[in-house]
ROSE-119130 format. One line per field, with one value per atom (N, C-alpha, C, O): x, y, z. Coordinates in nm, 2 decimals. Layout:
ROSE-119130
u c(X, ...)
v c(Y, ...)
w c(Z, ...)
//
This chain:
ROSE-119130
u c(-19.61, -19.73, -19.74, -19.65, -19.83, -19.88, -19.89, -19.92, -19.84, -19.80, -19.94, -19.97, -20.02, -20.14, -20.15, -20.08, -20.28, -20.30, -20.32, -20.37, -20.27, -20.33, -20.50, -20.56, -20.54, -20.69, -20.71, -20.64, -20.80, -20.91, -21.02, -21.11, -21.03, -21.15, -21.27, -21.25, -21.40, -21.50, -21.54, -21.56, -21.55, -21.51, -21.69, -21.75, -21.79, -21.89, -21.91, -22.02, -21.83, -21.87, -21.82, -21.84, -21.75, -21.76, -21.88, -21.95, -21.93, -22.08, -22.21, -22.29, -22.19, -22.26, -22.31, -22.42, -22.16, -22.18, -22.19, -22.26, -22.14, -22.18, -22.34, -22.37, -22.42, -22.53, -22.64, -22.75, -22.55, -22.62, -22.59, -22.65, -22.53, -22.46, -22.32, -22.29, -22.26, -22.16, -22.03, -21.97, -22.00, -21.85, -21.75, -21.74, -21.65, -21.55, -21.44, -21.46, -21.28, -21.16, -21.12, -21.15, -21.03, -20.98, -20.85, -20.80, -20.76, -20.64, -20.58, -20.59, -20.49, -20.48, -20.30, -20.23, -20.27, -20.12, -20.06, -20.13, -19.96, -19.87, -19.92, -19.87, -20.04, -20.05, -19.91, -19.85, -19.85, -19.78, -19.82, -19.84, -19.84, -19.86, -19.83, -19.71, -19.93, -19.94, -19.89, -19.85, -19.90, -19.84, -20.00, -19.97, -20.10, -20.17, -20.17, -20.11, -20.28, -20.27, -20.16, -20.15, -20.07, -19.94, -19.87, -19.81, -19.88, -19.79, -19.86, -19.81, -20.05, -20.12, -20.09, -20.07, -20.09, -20.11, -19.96, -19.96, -19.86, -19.73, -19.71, -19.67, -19.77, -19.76, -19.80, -19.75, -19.93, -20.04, -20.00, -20.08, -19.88, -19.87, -19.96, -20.00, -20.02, -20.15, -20.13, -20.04, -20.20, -20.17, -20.19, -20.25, -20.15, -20.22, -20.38, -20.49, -20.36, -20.48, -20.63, -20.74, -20.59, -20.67, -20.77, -20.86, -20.68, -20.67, -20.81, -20.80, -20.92, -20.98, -20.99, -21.04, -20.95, -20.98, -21.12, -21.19, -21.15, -21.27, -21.24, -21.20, -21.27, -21.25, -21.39, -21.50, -21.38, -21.50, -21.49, -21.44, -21.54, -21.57, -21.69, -21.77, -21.68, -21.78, -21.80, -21.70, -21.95, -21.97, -21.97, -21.91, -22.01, -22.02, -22.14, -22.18, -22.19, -22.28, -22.25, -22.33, -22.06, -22.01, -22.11, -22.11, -22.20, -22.29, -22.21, -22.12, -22.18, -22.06, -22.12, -22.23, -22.01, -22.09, -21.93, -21.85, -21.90, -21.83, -21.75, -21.81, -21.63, -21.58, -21.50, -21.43, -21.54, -21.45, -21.39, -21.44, -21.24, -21.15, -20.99, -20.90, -20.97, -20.83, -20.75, -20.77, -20.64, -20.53, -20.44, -20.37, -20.43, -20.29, -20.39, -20.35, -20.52, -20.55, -20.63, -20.68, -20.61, -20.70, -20.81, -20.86, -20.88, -21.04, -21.01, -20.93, -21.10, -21.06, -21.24, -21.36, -21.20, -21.27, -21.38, -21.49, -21.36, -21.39, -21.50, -21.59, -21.47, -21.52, -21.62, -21.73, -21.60, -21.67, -21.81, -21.91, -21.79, -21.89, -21.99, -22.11, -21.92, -22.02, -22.09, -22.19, -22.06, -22.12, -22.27, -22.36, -22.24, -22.35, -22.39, -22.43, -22.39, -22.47, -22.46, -22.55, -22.31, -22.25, -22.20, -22.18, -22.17, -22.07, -21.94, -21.85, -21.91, -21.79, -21.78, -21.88, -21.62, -21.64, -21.46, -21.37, -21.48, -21.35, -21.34, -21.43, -21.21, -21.21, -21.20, -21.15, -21.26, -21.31, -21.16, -21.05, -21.19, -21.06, -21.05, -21.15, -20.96, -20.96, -21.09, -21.17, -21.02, -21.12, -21.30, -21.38, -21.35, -21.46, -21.50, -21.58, -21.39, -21.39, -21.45, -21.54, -21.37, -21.36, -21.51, -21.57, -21.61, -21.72, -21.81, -21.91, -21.81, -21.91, -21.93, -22.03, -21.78, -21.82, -21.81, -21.87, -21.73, -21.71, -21.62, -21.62, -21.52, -21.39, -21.29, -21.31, -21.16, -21.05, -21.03, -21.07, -20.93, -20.91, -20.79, -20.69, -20.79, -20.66, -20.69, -20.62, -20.83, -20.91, -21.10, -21.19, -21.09, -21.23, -21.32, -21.31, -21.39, -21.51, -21.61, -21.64, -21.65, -21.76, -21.95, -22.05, -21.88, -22.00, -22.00, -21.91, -22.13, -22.18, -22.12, -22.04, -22.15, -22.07, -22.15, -22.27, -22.16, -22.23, -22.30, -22.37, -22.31, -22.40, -22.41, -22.32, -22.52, -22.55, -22.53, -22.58, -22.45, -22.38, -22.43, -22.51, -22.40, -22.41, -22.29, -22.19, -22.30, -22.18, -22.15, -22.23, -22.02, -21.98, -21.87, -21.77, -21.88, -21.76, -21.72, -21.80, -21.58, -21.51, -21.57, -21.59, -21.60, -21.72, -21.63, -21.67, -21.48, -21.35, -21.33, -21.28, -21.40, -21.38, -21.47, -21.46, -21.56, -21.67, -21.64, -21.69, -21.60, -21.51, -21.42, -21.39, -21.39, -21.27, -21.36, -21.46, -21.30, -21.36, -21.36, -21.43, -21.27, -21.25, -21.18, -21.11, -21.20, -21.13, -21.09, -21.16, -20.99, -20.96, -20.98, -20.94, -21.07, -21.14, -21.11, -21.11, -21.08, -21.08, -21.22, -21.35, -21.12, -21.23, -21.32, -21.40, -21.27, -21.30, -21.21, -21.26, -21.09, -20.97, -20.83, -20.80, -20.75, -20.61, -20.55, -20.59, -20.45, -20.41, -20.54, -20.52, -20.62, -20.68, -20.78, -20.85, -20.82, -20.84, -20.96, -20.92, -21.05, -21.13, -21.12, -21.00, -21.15, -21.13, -21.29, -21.35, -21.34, -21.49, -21.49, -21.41, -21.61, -21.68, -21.72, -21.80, -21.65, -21.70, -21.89, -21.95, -21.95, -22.06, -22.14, -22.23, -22.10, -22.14, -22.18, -22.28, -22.08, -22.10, -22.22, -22.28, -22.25, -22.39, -22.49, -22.58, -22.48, -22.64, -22.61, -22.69, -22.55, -22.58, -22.59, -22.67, -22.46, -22.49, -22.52, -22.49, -22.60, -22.63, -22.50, -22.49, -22.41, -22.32, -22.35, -22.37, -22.34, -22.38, -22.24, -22.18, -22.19, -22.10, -22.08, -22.18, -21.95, -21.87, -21.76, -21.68, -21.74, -21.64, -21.50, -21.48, -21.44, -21.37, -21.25, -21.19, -21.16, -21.07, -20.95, -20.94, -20.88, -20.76, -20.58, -20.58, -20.49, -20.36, -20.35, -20.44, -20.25, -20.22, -20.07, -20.00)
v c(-8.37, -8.32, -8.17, -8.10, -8.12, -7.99, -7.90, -7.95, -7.75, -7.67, -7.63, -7.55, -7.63, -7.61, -7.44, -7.38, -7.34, -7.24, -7.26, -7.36, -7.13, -7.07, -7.08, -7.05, -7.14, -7.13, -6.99, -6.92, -6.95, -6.79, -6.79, -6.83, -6.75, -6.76, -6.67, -6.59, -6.71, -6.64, -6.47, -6.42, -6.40, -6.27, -6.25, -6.30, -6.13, -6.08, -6.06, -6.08, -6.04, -6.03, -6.13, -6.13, -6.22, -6.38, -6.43, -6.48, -6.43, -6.50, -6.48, -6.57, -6.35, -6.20, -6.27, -6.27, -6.34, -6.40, -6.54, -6.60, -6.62, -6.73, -6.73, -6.85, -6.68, -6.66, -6.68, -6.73, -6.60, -6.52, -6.63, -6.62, -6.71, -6.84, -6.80, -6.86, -6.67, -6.61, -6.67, -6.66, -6.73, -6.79, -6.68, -6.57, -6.78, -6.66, -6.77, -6.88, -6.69, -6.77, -6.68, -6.56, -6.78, -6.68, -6.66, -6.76, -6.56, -6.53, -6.48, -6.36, -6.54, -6.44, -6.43, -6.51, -6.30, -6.27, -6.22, -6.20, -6.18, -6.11, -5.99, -5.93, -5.92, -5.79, -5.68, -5.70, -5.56, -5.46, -5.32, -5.24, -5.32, -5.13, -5.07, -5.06, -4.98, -4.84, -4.93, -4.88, -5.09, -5.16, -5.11, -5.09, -5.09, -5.08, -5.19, -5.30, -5.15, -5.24, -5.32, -5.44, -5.22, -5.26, -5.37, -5.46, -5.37, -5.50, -5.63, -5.74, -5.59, -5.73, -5.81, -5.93, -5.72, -5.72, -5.86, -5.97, -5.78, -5.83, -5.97, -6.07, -5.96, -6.12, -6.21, -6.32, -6.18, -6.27, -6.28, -6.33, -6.23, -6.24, -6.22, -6.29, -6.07, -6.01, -5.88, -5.81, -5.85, -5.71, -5.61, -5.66, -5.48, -5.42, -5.39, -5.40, -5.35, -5.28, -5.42, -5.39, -5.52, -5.64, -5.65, -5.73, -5.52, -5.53, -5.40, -5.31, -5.43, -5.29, -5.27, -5.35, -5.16, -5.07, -5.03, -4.98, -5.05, -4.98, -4.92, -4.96, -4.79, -4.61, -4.60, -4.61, -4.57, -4.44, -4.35, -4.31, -4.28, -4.09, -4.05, -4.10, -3.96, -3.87, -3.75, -3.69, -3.69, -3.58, -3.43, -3.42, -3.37, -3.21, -3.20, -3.08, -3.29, -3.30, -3.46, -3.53, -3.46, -3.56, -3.70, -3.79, -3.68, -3.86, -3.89, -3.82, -4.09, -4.13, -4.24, -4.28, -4.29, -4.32, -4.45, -4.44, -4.54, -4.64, -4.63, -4.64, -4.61, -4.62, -4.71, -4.72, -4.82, -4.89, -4.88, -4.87, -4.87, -4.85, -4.90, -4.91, -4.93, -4.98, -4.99, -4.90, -5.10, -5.02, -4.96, -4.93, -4.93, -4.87, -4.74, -4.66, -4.74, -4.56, -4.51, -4.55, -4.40, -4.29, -4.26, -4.27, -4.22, -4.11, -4.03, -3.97, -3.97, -3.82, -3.73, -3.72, -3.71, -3.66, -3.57, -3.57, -3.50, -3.37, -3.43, -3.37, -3.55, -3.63, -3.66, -3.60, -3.75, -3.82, -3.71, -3.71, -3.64, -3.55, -3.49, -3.48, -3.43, -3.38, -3.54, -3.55, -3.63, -3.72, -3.79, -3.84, -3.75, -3.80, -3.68, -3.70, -3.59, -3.45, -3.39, -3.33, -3.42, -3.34, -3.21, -3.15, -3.18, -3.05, -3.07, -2.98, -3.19, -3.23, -3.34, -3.40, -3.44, -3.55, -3.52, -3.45, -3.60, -3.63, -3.75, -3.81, -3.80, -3.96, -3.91, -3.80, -4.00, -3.97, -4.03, -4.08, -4.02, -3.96, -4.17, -4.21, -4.23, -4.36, -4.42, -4.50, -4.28, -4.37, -4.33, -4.40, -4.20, -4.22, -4.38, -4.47, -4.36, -4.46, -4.61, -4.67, -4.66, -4.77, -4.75, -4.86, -4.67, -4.68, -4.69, -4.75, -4.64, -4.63, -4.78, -4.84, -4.85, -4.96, -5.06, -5.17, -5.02, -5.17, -5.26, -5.38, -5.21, -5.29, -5.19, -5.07, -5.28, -5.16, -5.16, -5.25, -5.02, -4.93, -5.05, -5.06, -5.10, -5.17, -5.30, -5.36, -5.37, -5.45, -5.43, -5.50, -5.29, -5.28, -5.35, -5.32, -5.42, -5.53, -5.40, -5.33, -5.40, -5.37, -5.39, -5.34, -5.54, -5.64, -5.66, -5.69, -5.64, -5.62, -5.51, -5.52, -5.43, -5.32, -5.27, -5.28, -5.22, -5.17, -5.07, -5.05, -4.99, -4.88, -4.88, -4.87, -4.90, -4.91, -4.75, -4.64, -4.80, -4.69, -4.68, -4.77, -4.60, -4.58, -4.60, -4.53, -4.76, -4.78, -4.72, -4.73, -4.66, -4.69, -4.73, -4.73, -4.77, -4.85, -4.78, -4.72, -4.77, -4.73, -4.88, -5.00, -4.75, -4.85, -5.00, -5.10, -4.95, -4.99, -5.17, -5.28, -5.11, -5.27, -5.38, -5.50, -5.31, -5.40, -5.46, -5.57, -5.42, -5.50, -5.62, -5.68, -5.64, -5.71, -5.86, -5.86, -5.98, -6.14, -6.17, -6.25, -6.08, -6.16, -6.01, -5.92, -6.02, -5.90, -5.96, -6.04, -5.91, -5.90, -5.77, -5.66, -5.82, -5.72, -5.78, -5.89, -5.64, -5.71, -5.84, -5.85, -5.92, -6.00, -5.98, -6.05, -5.83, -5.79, -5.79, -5.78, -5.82, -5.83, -5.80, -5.81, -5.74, -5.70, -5.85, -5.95, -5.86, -5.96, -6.10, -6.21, -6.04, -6.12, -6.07, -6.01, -6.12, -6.05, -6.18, -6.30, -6.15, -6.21, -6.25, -6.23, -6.29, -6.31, -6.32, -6.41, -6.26, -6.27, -6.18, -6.08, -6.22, -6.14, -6.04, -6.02, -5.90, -5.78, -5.72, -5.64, -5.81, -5.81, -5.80, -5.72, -5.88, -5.87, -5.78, -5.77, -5.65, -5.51, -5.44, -5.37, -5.49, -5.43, -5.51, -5.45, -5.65, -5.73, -5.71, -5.62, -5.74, -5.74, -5.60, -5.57, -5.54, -5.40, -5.26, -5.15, -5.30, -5.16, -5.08, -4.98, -5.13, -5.02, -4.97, -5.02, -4.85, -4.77, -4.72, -4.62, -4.76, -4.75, -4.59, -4.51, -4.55, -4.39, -4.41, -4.50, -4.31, -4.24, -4.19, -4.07, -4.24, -4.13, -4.15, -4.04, -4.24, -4.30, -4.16, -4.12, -4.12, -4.02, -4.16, -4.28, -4.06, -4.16, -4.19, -4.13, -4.30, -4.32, -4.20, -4.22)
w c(-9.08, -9.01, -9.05, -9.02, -9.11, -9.12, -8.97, -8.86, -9.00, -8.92, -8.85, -8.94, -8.77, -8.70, -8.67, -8.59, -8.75, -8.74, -8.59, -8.53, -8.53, -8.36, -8.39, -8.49, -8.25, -8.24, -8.23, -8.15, -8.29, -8.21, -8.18, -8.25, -8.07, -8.03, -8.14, -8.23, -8.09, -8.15, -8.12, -8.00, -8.24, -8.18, -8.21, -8.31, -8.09, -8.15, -8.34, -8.39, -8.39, -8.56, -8.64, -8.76, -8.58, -8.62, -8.57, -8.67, -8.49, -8.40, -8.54, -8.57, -8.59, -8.67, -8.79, -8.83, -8.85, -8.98, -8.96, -9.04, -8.85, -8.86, -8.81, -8.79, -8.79, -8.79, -8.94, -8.98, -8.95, -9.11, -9.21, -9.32, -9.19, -9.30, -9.42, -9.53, -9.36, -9.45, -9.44, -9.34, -9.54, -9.52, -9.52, -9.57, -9.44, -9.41, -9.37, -9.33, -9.39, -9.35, -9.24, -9.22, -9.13, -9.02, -9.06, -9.12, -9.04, -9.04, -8.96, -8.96, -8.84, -8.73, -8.78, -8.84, -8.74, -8.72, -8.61, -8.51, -8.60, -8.49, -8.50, -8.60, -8.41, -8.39, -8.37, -8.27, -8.46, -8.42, -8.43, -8.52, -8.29, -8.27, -8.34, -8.35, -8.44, -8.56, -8.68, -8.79, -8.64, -8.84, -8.88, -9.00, -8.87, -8.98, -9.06, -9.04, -9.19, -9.29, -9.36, -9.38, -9.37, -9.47, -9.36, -9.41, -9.22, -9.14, -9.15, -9.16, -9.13, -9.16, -9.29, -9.30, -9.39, -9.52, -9.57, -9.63, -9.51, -9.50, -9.45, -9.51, -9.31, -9.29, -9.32, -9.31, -9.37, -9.45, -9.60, -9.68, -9.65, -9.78, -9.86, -9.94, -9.82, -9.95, -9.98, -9.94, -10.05, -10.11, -10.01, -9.91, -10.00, -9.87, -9.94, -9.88, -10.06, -10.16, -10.11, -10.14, -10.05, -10.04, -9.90, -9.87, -9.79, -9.66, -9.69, -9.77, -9.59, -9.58, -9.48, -9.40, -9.43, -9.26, -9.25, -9.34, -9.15, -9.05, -8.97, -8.86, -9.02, -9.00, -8.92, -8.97, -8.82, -8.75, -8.73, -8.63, -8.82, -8.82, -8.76, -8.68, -8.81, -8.76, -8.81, -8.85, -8.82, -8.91, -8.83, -8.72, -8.86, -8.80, -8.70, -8.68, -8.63, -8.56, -8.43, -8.36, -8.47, -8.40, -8.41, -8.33, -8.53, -8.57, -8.59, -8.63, -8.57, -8.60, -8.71, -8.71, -8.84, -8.91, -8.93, -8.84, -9.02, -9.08, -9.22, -9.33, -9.22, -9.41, -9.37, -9.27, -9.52, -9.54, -9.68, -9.79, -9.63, -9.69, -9.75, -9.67, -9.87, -9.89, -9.78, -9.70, -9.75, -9.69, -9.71, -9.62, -9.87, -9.91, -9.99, -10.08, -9.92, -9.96, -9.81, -9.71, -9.87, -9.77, -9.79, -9.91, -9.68, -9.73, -9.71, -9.63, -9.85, -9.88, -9.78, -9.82, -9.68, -9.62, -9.67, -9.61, -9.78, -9.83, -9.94, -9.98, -9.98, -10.08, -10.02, -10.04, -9.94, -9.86, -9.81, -9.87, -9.72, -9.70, -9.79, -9.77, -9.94, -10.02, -10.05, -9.99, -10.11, -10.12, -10.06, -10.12, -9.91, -9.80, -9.76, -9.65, -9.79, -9.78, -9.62, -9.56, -9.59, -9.46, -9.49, -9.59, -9.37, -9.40, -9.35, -9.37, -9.29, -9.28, -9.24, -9.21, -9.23, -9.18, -9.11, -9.15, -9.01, -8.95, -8.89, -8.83, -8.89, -8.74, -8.63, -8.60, -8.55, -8.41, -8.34, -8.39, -8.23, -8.14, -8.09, -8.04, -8.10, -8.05, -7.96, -7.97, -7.82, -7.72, -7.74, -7.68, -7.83, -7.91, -8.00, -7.98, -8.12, -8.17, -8.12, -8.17, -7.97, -7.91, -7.86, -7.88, -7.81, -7.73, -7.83, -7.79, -7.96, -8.09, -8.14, -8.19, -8.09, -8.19, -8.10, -8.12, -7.97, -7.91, -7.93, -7.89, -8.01, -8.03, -8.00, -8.00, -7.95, -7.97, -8.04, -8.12, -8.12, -8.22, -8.28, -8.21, -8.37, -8.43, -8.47, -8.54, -8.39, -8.42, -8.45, -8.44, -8.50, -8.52, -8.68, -8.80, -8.63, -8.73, -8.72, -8.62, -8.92, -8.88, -8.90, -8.94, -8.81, -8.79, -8.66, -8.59, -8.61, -8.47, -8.38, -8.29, -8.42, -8.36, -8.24, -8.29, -8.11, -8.03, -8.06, -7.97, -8.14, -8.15, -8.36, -8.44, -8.37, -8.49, -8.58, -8.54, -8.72, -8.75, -8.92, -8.96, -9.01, -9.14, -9.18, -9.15, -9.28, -9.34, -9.46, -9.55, -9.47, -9.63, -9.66, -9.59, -9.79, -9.86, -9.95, -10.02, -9.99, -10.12, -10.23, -10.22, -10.37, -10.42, -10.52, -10.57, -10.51, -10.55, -10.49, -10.51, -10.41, -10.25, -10.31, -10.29, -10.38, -10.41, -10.55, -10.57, -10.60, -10.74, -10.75, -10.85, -10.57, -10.54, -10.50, -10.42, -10.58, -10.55, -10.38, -10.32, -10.32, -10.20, -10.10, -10.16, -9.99, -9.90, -9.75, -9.70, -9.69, -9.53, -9.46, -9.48, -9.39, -9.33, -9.13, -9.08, -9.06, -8.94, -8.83, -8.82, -8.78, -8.72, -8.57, -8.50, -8.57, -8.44, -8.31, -8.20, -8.32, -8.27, -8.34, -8.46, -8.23, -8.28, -8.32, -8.27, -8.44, -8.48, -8.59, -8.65, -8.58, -8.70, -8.73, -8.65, -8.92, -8.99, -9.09, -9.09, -9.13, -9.22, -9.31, -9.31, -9.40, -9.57, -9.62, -9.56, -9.69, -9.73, -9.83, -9.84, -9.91, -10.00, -9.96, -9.86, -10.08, -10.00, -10.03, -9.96, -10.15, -10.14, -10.01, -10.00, -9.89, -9.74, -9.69, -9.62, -9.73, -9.72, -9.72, -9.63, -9.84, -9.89, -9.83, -9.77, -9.83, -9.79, -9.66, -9.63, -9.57, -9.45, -9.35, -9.27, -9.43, -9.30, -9.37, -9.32, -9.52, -9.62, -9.60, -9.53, -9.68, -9.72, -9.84, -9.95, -9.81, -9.92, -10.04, -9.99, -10.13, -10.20, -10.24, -10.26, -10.23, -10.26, -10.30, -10.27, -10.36, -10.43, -10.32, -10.33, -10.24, -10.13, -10.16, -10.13, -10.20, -10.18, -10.26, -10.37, -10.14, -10.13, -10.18, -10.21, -10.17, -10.18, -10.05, -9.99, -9.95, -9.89, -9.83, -9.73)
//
């Protein structure tokens, strides 16, 4: 008998795409406090470079905006800003974070988010056949085309990507 994935329930940005008709795989794992990318990445047996984070920043006028990003790189903040014609960008403080989007910080989707935001993607992400992206919950994670990015929630492609 085959080993039976844990059920998960339906998260708001699963609801988002099953809506939209976007296929998607669920992957849920053992959530660990501050594992980041590299712990999902690990259990799921994928690259971390495969895993993208959903970062909420915010500019010099505390607008809060979306990068999505590798998990085994950084945003280069400084990049990022000249790019979008700020004067700065920084991450917003968790419990900012959690009210902008409506998920907790370690499970944030950024599909259906409570307050509609300006996405961007590292334009690197978009090269890739297939990505894990969170499903709007701690411990599980998406598999989809990062094309989605772009058609569904206009992400606008950038250059930001810093080292890890």
């Amino acid at each position: 008998m085959a080993a039976r994935k844990p059920h998960v329930s339906q998260t708001p940005a699963m609801l988002f795409l099953q809506r939209r008709g976007v296929a998607f795989e669920v992957h849920p794992f053992r959530y660990v406090d501050h594992g980041g990318a590299g712990e999902s990445a690990r259990q799921l047996g994928v690259s971390e470079h495969l895993v993208v984070k959903t970062l909420v920043m915010q500019d010099e006028a505390s607008r809060p905006l979306i990068v999505l990003m590798h998990g085994d790189r950084s945003v280069s903040t400084r990049d990022l800003a000249r790019q979008i014609g700020a004067k700065s960008i920084e991450p917003c403080k968790p419990e900012v974070a959690e009210r902008h989007s409506g998920y907790q910080v370690g499970g944030t989707s950024p599909f259906a988010t409570r307050k509609s935001m300006p996405v961007y993607v590292e334009r690197s992400v978009l090269a890739l056949e297939s990505v894990y992206v969170s499903a709007g919950r701690r411990g599980c994670l998406l598999s989809i085309a990062p094309a989605v990015f772009v058609s569904l929630l206009g992400a606008e492609p950038v250059n930001c990507a810093g080292t890890s």
